[in-house]
GUPAMI-435306 format. One record per residue (C-alpha): residue number from 0; x, y, z. Coordinates in steps of 0.05 Angstrom, whole numbers, plus 32768, in hexadecimal, padded with zeros to 4 digits. Layout:
REM residues N
+-----+------+------+------+
|   k |   xx |   yy |   zz |
+-----+------+------+------+
| NUM |    X |    Y |    Z |
...
+-----+------+------+------+
REM end
This chain:
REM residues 458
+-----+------+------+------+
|   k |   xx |   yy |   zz |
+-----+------+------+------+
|   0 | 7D65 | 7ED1 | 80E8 |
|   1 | 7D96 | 7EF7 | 8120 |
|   2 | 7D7E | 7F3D | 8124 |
|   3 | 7DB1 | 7F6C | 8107 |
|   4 | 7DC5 | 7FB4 | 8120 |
|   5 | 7DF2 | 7FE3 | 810A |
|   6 | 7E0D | 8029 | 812F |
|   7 | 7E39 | 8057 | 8104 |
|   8 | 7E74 | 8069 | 8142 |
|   9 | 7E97 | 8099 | 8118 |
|  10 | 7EA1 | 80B0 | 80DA |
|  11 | 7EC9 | 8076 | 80CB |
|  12 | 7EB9 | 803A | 80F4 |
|  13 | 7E75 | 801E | 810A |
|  14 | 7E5B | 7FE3 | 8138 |
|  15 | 7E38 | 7FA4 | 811B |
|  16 | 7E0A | 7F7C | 8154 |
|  17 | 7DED | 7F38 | 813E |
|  18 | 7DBB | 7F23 | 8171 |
|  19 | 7DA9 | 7ED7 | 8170 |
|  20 | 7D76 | 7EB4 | 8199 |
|  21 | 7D77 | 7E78 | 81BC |
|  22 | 7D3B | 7E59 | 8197 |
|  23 | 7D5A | 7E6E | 8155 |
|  24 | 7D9E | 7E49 | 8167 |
|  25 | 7D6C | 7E07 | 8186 |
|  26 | 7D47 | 7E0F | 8140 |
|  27 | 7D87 | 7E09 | 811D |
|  28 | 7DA4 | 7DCF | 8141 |
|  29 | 7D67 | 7DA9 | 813D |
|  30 | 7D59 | 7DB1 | 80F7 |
|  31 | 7DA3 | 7D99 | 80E1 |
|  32 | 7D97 | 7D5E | 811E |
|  33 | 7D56 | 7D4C | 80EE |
|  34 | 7D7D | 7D45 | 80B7 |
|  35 | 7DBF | 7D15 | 80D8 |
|  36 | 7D88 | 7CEE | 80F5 |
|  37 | 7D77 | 7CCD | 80AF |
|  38 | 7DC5 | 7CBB | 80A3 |
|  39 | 7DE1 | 7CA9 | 80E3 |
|  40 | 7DDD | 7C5B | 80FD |
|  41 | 7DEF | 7C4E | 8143 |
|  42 | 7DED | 7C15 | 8172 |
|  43 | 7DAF | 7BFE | 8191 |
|  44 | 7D84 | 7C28 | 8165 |
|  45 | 7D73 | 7C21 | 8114 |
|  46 | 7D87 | 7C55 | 80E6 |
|  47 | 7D68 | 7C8B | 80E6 |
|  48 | 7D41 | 7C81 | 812E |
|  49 | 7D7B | 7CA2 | 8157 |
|  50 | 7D50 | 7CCD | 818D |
|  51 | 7D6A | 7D15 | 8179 |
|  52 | 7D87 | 7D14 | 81CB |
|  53 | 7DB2 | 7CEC | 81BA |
|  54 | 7DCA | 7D07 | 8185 |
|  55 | 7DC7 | 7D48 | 819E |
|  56 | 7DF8 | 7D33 | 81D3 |
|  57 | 7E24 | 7D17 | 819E |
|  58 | 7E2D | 7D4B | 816C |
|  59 | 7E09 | 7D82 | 8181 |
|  60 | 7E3D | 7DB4 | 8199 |
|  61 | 7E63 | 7DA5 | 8153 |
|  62 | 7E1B | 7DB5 | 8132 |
|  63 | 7E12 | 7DF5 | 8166 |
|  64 | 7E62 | 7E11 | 814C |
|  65 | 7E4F | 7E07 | 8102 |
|  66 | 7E07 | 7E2C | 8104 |
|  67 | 7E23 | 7E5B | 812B |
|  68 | 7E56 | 7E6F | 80F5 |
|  69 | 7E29 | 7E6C | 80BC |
|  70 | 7DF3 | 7E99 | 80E1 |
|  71 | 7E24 | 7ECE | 80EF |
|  72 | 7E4A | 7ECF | 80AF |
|  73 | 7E07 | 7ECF | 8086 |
|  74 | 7DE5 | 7EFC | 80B0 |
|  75 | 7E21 | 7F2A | 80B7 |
|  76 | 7E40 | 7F2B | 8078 |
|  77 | 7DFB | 7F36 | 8059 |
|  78 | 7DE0 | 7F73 | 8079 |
|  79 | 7E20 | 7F8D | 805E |
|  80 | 7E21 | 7F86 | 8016 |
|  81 | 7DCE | 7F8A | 801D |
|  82 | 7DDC | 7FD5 | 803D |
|  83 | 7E15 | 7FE1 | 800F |
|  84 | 7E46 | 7FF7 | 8046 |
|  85 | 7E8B | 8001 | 802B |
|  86 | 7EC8 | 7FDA | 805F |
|  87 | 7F0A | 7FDE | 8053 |
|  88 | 7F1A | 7FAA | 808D |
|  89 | 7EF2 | 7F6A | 809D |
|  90 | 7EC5 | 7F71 | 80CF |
|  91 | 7EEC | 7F6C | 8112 |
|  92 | 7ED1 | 7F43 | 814E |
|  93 | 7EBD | 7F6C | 8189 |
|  94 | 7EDF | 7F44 | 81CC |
|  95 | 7EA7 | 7F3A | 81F9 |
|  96 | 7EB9 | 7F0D | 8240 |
|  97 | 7E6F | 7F20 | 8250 |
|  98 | 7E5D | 7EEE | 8215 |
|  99 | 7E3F | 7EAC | 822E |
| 100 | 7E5D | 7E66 | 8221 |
| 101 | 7E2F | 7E41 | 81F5 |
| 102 | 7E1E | 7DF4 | 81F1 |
| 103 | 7DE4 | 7DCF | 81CE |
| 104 | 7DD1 | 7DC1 | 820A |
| 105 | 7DCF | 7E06 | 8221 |
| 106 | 7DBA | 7E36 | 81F7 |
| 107 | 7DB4 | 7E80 | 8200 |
| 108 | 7DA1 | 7EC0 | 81E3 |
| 109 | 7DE4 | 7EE2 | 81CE |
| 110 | 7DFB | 7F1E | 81A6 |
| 111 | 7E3D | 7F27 | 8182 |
| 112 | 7E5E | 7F67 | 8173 |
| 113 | 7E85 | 7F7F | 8135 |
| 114 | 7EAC | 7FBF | 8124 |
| 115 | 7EA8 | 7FCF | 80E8 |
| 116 | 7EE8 | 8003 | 80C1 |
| 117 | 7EB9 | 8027 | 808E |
| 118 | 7ED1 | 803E | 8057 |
| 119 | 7EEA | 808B | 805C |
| 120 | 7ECA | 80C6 | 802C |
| 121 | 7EFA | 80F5 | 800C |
| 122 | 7F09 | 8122 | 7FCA |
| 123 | 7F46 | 8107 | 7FA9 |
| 124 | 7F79 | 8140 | 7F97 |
| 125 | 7FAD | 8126 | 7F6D |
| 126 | 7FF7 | 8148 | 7F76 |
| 127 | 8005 | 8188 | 7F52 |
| 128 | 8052 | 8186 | 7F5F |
| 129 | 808B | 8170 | 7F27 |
| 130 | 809E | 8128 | 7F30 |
| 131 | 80F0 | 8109 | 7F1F |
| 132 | 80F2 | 80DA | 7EE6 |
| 133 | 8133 | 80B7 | 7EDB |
| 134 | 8146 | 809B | 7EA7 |
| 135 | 8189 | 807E | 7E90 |
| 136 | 81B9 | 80A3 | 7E6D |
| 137 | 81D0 | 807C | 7E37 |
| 138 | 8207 | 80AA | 7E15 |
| 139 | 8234 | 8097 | 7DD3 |
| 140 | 826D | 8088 | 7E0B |
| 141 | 8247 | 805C | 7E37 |
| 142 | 822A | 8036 | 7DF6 |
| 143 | 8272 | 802C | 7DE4 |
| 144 | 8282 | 8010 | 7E1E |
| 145 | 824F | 7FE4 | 7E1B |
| 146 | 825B | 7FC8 | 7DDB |
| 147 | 829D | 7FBD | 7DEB |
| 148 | 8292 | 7F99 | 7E27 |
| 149 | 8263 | 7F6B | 7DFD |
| 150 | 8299 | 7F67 | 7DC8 |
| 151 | 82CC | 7F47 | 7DFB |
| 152 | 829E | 7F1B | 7E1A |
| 153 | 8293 | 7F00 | 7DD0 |
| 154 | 82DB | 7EFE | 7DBF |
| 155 | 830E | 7EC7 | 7DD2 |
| 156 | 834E | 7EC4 | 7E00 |
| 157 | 8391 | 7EC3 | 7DE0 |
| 158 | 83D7 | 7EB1 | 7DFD |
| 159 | 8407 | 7EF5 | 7DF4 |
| 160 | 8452 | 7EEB | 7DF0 |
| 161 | 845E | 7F2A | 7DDD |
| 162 | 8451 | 7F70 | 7DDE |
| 163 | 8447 | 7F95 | 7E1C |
| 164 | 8412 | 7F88 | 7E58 |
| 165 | 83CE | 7FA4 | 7E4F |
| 166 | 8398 | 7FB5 | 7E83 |
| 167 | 836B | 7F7B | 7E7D |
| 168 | 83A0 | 7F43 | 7E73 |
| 169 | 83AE | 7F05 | 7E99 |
| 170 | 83EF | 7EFB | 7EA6 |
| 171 | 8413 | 7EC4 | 7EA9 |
| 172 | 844E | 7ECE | 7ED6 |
| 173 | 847F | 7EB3 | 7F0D |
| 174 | 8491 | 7ECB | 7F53 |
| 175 | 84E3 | 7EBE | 7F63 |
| 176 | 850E | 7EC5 | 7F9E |
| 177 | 8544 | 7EF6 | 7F94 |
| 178 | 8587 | 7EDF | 7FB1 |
| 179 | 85BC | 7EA8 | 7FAA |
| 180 | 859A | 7E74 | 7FCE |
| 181 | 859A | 7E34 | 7FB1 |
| 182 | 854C | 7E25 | 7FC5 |
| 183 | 852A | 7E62 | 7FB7 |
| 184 | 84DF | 7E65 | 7FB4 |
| 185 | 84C4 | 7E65 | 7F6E |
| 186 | 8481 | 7E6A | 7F5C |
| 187 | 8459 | 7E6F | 7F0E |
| 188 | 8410 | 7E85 | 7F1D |
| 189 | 83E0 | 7EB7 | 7EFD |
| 190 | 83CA | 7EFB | 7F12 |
| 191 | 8389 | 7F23 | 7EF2 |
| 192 | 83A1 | 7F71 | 7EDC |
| 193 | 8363 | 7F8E | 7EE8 |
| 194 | 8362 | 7F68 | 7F27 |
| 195 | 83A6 | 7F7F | 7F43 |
| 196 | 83AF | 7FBB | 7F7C |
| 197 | 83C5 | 8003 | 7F5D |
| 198 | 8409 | 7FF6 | 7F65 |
| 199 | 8406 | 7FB0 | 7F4E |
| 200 | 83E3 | 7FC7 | 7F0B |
| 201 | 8419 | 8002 | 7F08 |
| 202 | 8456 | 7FC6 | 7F15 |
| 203 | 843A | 7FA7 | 7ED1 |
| 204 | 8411 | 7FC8 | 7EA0 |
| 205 | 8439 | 7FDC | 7E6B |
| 206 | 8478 | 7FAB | 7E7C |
| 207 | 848C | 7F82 | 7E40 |
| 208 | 8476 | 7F3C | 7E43 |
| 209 | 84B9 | 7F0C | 7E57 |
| 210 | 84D5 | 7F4D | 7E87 |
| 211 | 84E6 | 7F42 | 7ECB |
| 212 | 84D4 | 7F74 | 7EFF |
| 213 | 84EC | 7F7E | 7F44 |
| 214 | 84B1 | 7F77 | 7F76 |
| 215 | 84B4 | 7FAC | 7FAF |
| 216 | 847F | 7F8C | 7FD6 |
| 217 | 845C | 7F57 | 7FD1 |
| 218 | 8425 | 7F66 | 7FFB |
| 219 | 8412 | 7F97 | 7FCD |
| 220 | 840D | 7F78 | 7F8C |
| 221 | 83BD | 7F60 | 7F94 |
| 222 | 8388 | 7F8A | 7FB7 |
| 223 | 8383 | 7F81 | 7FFF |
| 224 | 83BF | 7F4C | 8003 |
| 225 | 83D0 | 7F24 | 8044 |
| 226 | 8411 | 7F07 | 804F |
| 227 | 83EE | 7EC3 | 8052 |
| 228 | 83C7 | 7EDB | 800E |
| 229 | 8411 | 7EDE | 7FEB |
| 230 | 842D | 7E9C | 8008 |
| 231 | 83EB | 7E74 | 7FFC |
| 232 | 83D9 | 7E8C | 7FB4 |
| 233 | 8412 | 7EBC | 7F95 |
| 234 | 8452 | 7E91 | 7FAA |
| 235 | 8426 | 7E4A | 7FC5 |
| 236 | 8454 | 7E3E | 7FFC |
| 237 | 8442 | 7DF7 | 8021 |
| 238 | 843C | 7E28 | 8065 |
| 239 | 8416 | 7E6B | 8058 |
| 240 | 8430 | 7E7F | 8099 |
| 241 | 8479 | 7E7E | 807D |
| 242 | 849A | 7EC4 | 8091 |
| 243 | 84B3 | 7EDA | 8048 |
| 244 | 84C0 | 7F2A | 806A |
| 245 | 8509 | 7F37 | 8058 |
| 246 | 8503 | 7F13 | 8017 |
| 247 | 850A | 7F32 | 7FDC |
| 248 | 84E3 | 7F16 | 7F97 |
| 249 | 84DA | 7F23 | 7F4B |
| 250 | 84AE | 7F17 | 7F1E |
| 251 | 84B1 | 7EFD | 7ED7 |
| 252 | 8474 | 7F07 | 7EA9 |
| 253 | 8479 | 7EC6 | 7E79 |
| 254 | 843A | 7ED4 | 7E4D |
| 255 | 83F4 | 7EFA | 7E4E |
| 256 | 83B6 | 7EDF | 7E40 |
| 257 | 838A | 7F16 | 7E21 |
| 258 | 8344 | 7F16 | 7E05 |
| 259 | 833E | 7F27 | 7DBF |
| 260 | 82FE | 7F49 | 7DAB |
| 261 | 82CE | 7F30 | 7D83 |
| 262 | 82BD | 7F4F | 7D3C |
| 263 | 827B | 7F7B | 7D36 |
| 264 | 8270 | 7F43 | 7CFF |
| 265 | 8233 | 7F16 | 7CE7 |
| 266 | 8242 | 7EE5 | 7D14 |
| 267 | 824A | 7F19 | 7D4E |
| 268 | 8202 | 7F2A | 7D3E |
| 269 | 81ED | 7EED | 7D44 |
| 270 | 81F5 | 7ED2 | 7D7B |
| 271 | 81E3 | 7F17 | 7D99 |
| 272 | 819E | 7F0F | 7D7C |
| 273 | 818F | 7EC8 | 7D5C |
| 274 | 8154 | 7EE7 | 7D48 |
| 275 | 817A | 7F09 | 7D11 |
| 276 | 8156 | 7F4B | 7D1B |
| 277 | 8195 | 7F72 | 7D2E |
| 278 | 81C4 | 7F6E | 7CF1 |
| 279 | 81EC | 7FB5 | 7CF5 |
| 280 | 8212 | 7FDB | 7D26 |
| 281 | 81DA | 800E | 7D2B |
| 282 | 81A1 | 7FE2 | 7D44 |
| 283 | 81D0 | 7FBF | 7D7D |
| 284 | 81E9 | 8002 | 7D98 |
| 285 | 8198 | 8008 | 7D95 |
| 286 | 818B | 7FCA | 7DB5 |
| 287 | 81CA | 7FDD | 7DE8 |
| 288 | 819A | 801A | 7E01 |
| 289 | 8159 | 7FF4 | 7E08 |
| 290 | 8173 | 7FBB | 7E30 |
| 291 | 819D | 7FE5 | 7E62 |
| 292 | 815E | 8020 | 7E62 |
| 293 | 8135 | 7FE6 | 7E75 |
| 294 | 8149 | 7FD8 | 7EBC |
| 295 | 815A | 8020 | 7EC9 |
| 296 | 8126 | 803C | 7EAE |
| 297 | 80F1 | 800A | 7ED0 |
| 298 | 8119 | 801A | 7F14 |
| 299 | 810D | 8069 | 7F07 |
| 300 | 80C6 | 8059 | 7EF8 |
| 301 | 80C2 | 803B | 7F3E |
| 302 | 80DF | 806D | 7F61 |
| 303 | 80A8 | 80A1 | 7F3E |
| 304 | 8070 | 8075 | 7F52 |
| 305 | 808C | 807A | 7F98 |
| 306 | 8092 | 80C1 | 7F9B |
| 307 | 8045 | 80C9 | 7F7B |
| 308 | 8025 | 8095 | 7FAB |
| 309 | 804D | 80C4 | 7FE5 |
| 310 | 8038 | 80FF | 7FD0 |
| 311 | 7FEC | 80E8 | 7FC9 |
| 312 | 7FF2 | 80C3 | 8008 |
| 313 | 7FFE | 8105 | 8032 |
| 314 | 7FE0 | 8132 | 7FFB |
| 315 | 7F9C | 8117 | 800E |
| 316 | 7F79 | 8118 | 8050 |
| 317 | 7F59 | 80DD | 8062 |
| 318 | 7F31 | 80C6 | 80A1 |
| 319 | 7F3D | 8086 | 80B8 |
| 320 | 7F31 | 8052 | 80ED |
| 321 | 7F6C | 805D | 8117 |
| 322 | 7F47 | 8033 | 8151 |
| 323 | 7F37 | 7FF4 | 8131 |
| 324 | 7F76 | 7FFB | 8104 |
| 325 | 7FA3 | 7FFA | 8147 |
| 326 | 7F77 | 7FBB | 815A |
| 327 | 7F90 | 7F99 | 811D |
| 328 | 7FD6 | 7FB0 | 8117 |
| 329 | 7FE2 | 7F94 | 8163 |
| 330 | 7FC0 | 7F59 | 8145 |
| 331 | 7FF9 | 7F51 | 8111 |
| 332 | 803E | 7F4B | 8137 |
| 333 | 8064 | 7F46 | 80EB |
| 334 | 804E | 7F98 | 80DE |
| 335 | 804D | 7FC2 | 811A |
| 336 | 8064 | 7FFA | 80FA |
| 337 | 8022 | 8020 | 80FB |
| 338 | 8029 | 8056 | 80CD |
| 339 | 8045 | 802F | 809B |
| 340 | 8003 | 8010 | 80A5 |
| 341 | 7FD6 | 804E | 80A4 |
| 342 | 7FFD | 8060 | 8064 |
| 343 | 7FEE | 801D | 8047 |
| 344 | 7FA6 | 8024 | 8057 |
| 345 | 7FA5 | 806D | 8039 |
| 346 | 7FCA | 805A | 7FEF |
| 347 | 7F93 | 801F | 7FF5 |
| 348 | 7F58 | 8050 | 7FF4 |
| 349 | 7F78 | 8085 | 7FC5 |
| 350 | 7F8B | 804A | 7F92 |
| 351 | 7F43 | 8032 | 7F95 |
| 352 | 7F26 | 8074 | 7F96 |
| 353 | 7F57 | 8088 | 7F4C |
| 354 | 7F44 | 8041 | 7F31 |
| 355 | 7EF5 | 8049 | 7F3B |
| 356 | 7F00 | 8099 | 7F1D |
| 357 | 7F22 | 8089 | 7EE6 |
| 358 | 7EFC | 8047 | 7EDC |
| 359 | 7F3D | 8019 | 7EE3 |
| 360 | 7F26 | 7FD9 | 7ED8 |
| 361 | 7F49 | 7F97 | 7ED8 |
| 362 | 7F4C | 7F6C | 7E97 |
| 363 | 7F62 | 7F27 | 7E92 |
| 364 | 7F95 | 7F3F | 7E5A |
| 365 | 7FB5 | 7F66 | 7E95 |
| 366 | 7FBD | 7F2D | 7EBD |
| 367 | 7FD6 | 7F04 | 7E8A |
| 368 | 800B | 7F3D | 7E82 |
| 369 | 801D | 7F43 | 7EC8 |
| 370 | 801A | 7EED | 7ECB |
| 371 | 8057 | 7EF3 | 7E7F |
| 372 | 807C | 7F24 | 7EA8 |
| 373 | 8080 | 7EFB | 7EE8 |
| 374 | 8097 | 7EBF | 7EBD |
| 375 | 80C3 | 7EE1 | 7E8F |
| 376 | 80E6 | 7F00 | 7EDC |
| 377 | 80FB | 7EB5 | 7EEE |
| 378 | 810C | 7EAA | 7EAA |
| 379 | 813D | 7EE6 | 7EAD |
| 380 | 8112 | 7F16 | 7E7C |
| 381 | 8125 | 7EE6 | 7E3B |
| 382 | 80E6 | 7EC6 | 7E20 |
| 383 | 8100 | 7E84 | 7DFF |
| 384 | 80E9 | 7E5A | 7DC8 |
| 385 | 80B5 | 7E2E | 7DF5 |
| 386 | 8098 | 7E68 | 7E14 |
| 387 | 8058 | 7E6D | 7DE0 |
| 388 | 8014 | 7E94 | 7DEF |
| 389 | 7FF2 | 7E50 | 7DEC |
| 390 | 802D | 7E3E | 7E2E |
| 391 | 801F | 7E84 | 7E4A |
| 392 | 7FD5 | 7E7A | 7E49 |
| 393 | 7FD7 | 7E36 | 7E6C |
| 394 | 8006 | 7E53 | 7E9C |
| 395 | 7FDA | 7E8D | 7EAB |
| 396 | 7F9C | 7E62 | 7EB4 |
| 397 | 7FC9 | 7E3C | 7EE4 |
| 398 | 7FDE | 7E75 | 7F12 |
| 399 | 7FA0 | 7E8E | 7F14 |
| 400 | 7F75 | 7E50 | 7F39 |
| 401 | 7FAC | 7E5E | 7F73 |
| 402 | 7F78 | 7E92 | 7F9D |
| 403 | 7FC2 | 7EB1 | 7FB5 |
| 404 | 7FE5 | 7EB9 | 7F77 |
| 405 | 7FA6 | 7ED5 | 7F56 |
| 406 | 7F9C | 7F04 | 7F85 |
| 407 | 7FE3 | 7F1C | 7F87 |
| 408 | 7FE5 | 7F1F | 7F35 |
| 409 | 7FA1 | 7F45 | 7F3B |
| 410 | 7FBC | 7F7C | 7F6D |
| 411 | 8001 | 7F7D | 7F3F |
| 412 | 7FDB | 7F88 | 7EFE |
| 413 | 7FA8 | 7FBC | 7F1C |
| 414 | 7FE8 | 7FE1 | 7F3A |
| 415 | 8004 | 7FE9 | 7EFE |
| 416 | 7FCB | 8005 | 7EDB |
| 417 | 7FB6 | 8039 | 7F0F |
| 418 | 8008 | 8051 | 7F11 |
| 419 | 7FFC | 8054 | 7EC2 |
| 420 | 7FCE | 8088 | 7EC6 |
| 421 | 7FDF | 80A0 | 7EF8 |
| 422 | 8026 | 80B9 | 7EDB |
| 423 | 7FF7 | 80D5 | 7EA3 |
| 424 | 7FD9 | 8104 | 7ED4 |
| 425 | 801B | 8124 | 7EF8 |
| 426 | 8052 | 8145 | 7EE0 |
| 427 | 8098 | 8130 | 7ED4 |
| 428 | 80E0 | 814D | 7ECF |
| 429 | 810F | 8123 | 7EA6 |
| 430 | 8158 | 8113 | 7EC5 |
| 431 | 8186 | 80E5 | 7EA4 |
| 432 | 81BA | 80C8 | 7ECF |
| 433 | 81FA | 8097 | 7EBA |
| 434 | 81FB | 804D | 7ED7 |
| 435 | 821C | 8062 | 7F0F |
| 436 | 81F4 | 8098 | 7F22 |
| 437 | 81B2 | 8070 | 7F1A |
| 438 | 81D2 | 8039 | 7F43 |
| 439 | 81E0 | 806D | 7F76 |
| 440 | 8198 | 808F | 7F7A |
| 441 | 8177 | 8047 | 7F82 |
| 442 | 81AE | 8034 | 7FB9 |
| 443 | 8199 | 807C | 7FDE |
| 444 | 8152 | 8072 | 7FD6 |
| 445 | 814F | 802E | 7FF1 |
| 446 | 817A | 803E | 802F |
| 447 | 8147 | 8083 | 803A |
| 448 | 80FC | 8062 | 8021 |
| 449 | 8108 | 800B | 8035 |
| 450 | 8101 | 7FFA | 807A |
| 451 | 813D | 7FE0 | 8097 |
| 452 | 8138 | 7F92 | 80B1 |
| 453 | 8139 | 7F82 | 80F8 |
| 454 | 8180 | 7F66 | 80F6 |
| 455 | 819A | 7FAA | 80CF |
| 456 | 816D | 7FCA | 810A |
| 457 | 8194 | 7FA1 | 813C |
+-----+------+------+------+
REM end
C-alpha cells in the first residue's frame, strides 16, 4: 500500500502526500498481467502461454493508468474517512512538473500531492434582529375586484344597440371622410375602449350608441398611433403611406359588444370548483384570498429566507480556505465572481452546521414532497384527475434513479426544512402590501440582490 502523509497547513487547509514505489506499481501490473494471461489468445502462441513481455508491451501502460487510479483513490480517499477528516472540497491535485513520466516499462518511485479545504470550526450565532414578512393584502375592495374580474371572464359578449358607451366595450364603428367628394375614404372596423389613448376613451365613453362624432385627430385615437398605424388598421387604406394630413374624419359608433357578467349562481360555482366544495359567496371570496396569498405570500417568504441566510452569512465569522478556493474558482470560468463564491461556501457550512444542531434530517416523505411540488409547477399548480399517489409514487421512484435529479430534489427538500426552522427561531414584523406594491418590492429586490447577465452588463 502507498504510504500516506498528512500536514495540517492552516487552520483550514492541509496537504495529502501518497508515496508509491516502483515495486508496488511492477507488483500491480504483474499481478493483473497474470490474470489476462489466462484469457487472451494471440498468434503464434496457445491461450494462455502469452510470455507476460509481450503482453506487457501490449497492454501494460493501459494496466499501469488503471492501477494507478485505483491505488490513489483507495489509498487517498481512505485515510480520509479512516481519520475522519471533515472536507468541504474534493481533494485538489497539487501540480507538480518535477513528477516523472511513467511507463510499464519504466517504473519509478513517485509521490502525489493533495490539498486538502478542511472543514472550518465555529459557534453558530443565529440573528437577533427583526426580519420583514410580507404578505398580501387582500382587502374587501381588492376581493371585489377580483370576483368581478372572474365574473366577466365567466360571462358572455352581447351586441349593444343601444344605450350609451361603457368603459370595457367593443365598439363597432366606422371612420368617414368629411367633405363633398364623391370617393371619400370609408372604413367599418373595431376599436377596444379600454384599449384606446386618454383622449380617445374621452371622444367615446359615454356617447350614445348610433352618434356620430367629429374626430379631431386621428393620430390620437389609440395609444401610441403612427400615421401608417391609422391608414393600415383604423381606415385600411391599400397604401399606409397615403398622406391623409388635411383631412378631416368622423366617426359613427354602429353597435357595442359588451360582456355581460356571469351570475354568482350554482352553475358559476361550478365550474369555479367542479369539486363542488365551494357552493356560497363566502367560501369563494375565501378561496379568492388563498389562491392570490399563495404566490405572494410564497414570494415574501423568499425574500425572508434571503434576508436570514444574509444576515447569518456575515453574522458569523468563519475561516476558510481562501487559497485553494481561488485555485478552484479560476478553475471554473462560468463563476468568477469570488465572493459570491466565499458566500456560497459560508451559507454551505452554516446550513450544515443548523441541520446537524437541530438534527434536520432528510426523509423520503420530504422528497416525495419536494418531487409533487416540482410536478404540480409544470402542471401549473392544478393536480388533475390522473395525478394519483400510486402515479406520484412511480414518478418519484423514477426521478430519483437520475444521480442529478436526486441530488438536486435532496438539496431542495433539505433547504426547505432548515429555512422552516429556521423562521421558527428569528423574529418577524408583519407588512401587508396591495398587488401592486408586492409586485413592486419583488421588481426592487431582484434589480438590488440578482446578478445582472453579461449582456445587461454589456
Amino acid at each position: 500500500m502507498p504510504n500516506v502523509t498528512f500536514e495540517k497547513t492552516s487552520n483550514v487547509s492541509g496537504r495529502l502526500a501518497l508515496a508509491i514505489t516502483k515495486d508496488e506499481l511492477n507488483a500491480k501490473i504483474v499481478t493483473e498481467l497474470k490474470k489476462q494471461k489466462q484469457k487472451v489468445s494471440m498468434k503464434g502462441f496457445r491461450k494462455g502461454k502469452t510470455p507476460l513481455s509481450t503482453l506487457r508491451k501490449m497492454m501494460g501502460n493501459q494496466i499501469l493508468g488503471q492501477e494507478l487510479d485505483a491505488m490513489i483513490k483507495d489509498s487517498l480517499f481512505g485515510y480520509i474517512e479512516e481519520n475522519k477528516i471533515k472536507l468541504i472540497f474534493s481533494p485538489q491535485p497539487v501540480e507538480d512538473e518535477s513528477l516523472p513520466m511513467l511507463t510499464a516499462n519504466s517504473l519509478q518511485d513517485v509521490t502525489f500531492q493533495y490539498d486538502l479545504a478542511l472543514e472550518p470550526e465555529f459557534k453558530l450565532e443565529l440573528p437577533k434582529e427583526t426580519f420583514d414578512k410580507y404578505i398580501l393584502a387582500t382587502t374587501d375592495e381588492f376581493i371585489d375586484e377580483q370576483l368581478d374580474r372572474m365574473l366577466k371572464s365567466a360571462g358572455e359578449t352581447e351586441d349593444i344597440t343601444e344605450g350609451k358607451v361603457e368603459e370595457t366595450d367593443i365598439l363597432d364603428v366606422t371612420f368617414t371622410e368629411v367633405g363633398p367628394l364623391e370617393d371619400k375614404i370609408s372604413n367599418t372596423t373595431k376599436l377596444y375602449v379600454d384599449s384606446l389613448s386618454e383622449a380617445g376613451q374621452k371622444m367615446v365613453k359615454g356617447k350614445k350608441i348610433g352618434s356620430t362624432i367629429k374626430v379631431k385627430d386621428m393620430m390620437a385615437i389609440e395609444k401610441d398611433s403612427t400615421s401608417t398605424y391609422v391608414n393600415k388598421y383604423l381606415l385600411e387604406l391599400e397604401d399606409p403611406e397615403t398622406d391623409i394630413s388635411g383631412k378631416k374624419f368622423e366617426v359613427t359608433i354602429n353597435s357595442a359588444g359588451r360582456v355581460v357578467k356571469a351570475e354568482l349562481d350554482e352553475e358559476f360555482f361550478t365550474k369555479f370548483d367542479p369539486s363542488g366544495e365551494v357552493t356560497t359567496e363566502a367560501q369563494i371570496r375565501e378561496r379568492i384570498i388563498e389562491d392570490n396569498s399563495r404566490g405572494f405570500n410564497s414570494q415574501g417568504e423568499m425574500i425572508a429566507n434571503f434576508e436570514i441566510q444574509r444576515a447569518l452569512v456575515e453574522g458569523n465569522d468563519i475561516e476558510l480556505p481562501l487559497d485553494i478556493m481561488k485555485q478552484i474558482n479560476d478553475d471554473d470560468p462560468s463563476d468568477n465572481d469570488f465572493e459570491m463564491f466565499q458566500r456560497g461556501v459560508k451559507w454551505m457550512l452554516i446550513r450544515n452546521k443548523y441541520a446537524e444542531e437541530a438534527e434536520i434530517k432528510l426523509e423520503y416523505e420530504d422528497i416525495k414532497e419536494e418531487a409533487t411540488a416540482s410536478l404540480l409547477g409544470m402542471l401549473g399548480g392544478q393536480r388533475p384527475d390522473f395525478l394519483t399517489d400510486e402515479f406520484i409514487d412511480n414518478y418519484v421512484k423514477q426521478m430519483l434513479q437520475d444521480e442529478k435529479q436526486r441530488e438536486q430534489l435532496s438539496s431542495n427538500a433539505i433547504e426547505k426544512k432548515i429555512m422552516a426552522s429556521l423562521r421558527e427561531k428569528v423574529t418577524f414584523k408583519e407588512n401587508a402590501l396591495d398587488a401592486d406594491g408586492f409586485n413592486e418590492l419583488i421588481k426592487e429586490f431582484n434589480e438590488k440582490n440578482m446578478p445582472a447577465s453579461e449582456e445587461e452588463e454589456e
